[in-house]
C-alpha positions as CSV (number, residue, x, y, z in Angstrom):
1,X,23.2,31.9,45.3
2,X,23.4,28.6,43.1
3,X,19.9,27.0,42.0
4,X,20.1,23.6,41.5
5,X,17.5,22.2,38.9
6,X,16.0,19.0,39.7
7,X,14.5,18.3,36.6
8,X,17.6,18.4,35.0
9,X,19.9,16.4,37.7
10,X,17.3,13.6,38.1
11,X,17.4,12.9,34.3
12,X,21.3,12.0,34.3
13,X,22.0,8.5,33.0
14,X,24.1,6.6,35.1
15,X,28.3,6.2,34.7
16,X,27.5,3.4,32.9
17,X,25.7,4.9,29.7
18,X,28.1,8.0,29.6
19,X,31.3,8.4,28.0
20,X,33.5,9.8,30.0
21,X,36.9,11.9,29.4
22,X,39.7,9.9,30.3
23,X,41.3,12.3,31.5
24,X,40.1,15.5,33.3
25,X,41.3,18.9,34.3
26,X,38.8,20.2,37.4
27,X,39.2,23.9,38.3
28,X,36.7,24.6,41.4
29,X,36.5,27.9,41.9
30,X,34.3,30.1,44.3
31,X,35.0,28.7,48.0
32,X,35.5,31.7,49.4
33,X,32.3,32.9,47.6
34,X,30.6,30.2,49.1
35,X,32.1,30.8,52.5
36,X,30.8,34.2,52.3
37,X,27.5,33.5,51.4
38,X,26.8,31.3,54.5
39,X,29.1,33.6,56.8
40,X,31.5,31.2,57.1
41,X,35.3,32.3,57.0
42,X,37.7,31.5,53.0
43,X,39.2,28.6,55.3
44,X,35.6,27.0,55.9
45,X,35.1,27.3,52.5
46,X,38.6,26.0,51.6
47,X,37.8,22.7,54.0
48,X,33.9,22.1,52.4
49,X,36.0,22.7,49.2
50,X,38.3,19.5,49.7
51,X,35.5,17.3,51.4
52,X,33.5,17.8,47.5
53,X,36.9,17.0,46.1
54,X,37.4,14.0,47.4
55,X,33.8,12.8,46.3
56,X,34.1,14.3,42.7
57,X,37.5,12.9,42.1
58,X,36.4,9.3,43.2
59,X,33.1,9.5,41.2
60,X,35.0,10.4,38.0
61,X,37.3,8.0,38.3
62,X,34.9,5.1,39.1
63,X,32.8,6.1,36.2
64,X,35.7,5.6,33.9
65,X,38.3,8.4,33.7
66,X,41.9,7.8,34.2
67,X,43.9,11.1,34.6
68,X,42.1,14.3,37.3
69,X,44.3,16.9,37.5
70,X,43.0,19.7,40.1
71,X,43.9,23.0,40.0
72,X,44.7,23.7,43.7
73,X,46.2,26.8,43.5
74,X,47.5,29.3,41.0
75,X,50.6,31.5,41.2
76,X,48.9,34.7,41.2
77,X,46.5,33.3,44.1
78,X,49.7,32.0,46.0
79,X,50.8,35.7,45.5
80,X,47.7,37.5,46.8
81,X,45.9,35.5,49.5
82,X,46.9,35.8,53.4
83,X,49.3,34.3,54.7
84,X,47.3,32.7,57.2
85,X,44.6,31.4,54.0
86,X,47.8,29.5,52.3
87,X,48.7,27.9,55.6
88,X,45.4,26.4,55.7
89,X,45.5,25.3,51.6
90,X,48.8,24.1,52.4
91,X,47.6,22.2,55.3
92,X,44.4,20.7,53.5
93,X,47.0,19.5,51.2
94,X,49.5,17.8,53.6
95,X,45.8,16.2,54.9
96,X,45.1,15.0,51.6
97,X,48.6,13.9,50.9
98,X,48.1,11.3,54.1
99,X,44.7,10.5,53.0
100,X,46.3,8.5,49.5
101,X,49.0,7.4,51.7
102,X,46.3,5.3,53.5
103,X,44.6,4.7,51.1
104,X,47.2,2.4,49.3
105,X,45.1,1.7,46.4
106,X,46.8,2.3,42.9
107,X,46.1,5.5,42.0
108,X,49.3,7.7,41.0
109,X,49.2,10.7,42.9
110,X,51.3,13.7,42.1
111,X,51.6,17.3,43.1
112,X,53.2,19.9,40.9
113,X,54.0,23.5,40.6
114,X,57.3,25.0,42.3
115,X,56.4,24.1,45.5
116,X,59.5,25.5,47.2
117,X,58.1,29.0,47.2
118,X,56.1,27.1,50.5
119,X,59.3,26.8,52.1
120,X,58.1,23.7,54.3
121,X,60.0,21.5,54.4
122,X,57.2,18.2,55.6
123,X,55.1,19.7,52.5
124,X,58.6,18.5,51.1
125,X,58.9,15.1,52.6
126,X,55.4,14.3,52.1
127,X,55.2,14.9,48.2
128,X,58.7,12.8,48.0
129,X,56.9,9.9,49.4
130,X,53.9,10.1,47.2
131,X,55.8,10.4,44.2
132,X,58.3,7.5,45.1
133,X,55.4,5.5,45.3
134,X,53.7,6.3,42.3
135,X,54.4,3.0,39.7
136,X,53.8,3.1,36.0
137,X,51.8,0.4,36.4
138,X,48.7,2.2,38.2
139,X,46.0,2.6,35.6
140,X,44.7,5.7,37.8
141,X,46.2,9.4,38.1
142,X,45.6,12.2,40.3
143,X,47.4,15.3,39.8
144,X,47.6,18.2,42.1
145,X,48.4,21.6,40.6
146,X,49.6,24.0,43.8
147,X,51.1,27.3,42.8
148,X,50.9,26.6,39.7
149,X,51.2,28.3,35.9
150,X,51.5,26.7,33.2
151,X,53.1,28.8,31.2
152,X,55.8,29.3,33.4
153,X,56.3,25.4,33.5
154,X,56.3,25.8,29.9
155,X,58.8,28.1,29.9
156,X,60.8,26.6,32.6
157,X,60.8,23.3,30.5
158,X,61.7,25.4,27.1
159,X,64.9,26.9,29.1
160,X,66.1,23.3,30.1
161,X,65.8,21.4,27.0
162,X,67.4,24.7,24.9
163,X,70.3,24.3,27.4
164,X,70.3,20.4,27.5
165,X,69.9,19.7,23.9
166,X,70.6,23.2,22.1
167,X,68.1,25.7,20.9
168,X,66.6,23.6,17.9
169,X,65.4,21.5,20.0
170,X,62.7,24.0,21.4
171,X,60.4,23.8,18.9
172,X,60.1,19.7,19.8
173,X,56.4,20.3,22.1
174,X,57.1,16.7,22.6
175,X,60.1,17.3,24.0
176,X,59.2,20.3,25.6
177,X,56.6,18.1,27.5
178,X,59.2,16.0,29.0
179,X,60.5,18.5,31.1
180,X,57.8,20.1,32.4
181,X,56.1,19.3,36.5
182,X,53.3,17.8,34.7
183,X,55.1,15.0,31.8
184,X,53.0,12.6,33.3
185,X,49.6,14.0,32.0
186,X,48.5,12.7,28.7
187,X,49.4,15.3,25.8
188,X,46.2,16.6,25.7
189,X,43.6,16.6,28.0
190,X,40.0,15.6,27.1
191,X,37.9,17.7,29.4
192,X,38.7,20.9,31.3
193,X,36.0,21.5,33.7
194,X,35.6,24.8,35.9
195,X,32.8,25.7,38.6
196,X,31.6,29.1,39.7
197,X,31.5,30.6,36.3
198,X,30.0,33.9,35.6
199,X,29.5,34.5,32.3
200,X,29.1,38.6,32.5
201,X,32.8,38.4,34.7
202,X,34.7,35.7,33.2
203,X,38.9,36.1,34.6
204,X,42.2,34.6,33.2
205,X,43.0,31.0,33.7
206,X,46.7,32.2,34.3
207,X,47.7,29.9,31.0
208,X,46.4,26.7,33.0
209,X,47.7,24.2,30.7
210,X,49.0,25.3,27.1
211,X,50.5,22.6,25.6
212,X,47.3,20.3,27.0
213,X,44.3,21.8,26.2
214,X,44.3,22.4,22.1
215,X,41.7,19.8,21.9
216,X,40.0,19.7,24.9
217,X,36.0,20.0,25.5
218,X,35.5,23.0,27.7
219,X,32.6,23.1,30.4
220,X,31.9,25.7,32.4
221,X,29.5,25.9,35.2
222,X,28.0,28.8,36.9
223,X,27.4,26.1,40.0
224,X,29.9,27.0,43.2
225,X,32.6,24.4,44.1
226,X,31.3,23.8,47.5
227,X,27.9,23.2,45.6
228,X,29.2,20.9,42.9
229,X,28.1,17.4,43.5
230,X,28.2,13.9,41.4
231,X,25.0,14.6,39.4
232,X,26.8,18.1,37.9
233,X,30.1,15.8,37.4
234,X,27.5,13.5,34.9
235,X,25.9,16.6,33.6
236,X,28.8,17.6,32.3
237,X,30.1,14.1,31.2
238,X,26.8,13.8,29.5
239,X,27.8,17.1,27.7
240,X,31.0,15.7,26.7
241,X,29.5,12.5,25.1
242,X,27.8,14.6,23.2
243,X,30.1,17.2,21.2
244,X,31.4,16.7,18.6
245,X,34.7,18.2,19.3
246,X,38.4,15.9,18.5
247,X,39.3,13.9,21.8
248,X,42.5,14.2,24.1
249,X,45.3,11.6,23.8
């Protein structure tokens, strides 16, 4: 079970005296761990999973950050969880898909990953419409990463620009970025942030994002997803005002 520490939440400074990431990676890991705790089912966990997203994703970005990308879903857990479990992820993400839409506030909002292993075709129509709507002009992005690994995308990209533009070209990362689901993230990412860390049992991030990452500050928390709230979010920005590590782009 997570154990929240008072004495250390209450003493976070405000948005206002941090400095943020502008741009952020979130991977929230351990619903189903949470689920189980509480006998609750994966899918309860999945839901209580979103509802914390939504909160977490707003807070970062009214405290400063520009880019979220969230890890929805890897490959290998698109490969490996019940059928009935990826309905539900797939559903929470149709939900959250309307939610933006009536929202209409300018935030970008993309979802990437080869979303055709889903076969659905409204999961289809409804990322179309987000991303026709998305304008260059909106100062705030949020990325969904569904099925996704990135260094498939990588590779994907590699084997379109060597056939586009000739072999040479490959070893452009520049160029290689411009062809990959997620060309609209910054080139590097500030902050990569992941929940339900165990230290003793740490697993693969399944290549996340390897072109993105090189300079990124890494936190990890032991804290469950369905746990995390807005006060770990300014731990950790606290944290990553004060490394000393090279920033994103």
């Amino acid at each position: 079970m997570n154990l929240l520490l008072p004495d250390l939440l209450s003493s976070v400074a405000p948005p206002a005296l941090l400095e943020v990431p502008k741009s952020l990676c979130l991977t929230p890991d351990k619903n189903r761990t949470w689920a189980a705790f509480f006998g609750l089912s994966a899918m309860d966990g999945h839901s209580k999973g979103r509802e914390v997203a939504e909160t977490v994703i707003q807070a970062a970005f009214d405290a400063g950050t520009d880019d979220v990308a969230v890890w929805m879903m890897s490959a290998s857990n698109k490969g490996k969880r019940p059928t009935f479990e990826q309905d539900h992820l797939k559903n929470l993400l149709k939900e959250a898909i309307r939610s933006r839409e009536e929202k209409k506030d300018e935030v970008g909002f993309y979802v990437c990953g080869p979303l055709h292993v889903f076969r659905d075709p409204e999961l289809d129509d409804l990322v179309a419409r987000a991303h026709e709507r998305n304008s260059p002009t909106f100062r705030k992005r949020l990325t969904v990463l569904c099925a996704y690994r990135g260094i498939s995308d990588f590779k994907q990209a590699a084997a379109r620009v060597c056939e586009e533009m000739g072999p040479e070209a490959v070893e452009n990362e520049d160029m290689i970025r411009r062809f990959m689901w997620i060309k609209h993230l910054p080139p590097q990412i500030d902050m990569f942030l992941r929940t339900g860390v165990d230290p003793q049992n740490r697993h693969n991030s399944d290549s996340l994002l390897p072109l993105h990452g090189e300079q990124a500050f890494v936190y990890d928390t032991p804290v469950w997803w369905p746990d995390f709230t807005v006060a770990h979010l300014y731990e950790a920005f606290r944290c990553f005002g004060e490394s000393k590590r090279p920033r994103g782009a």
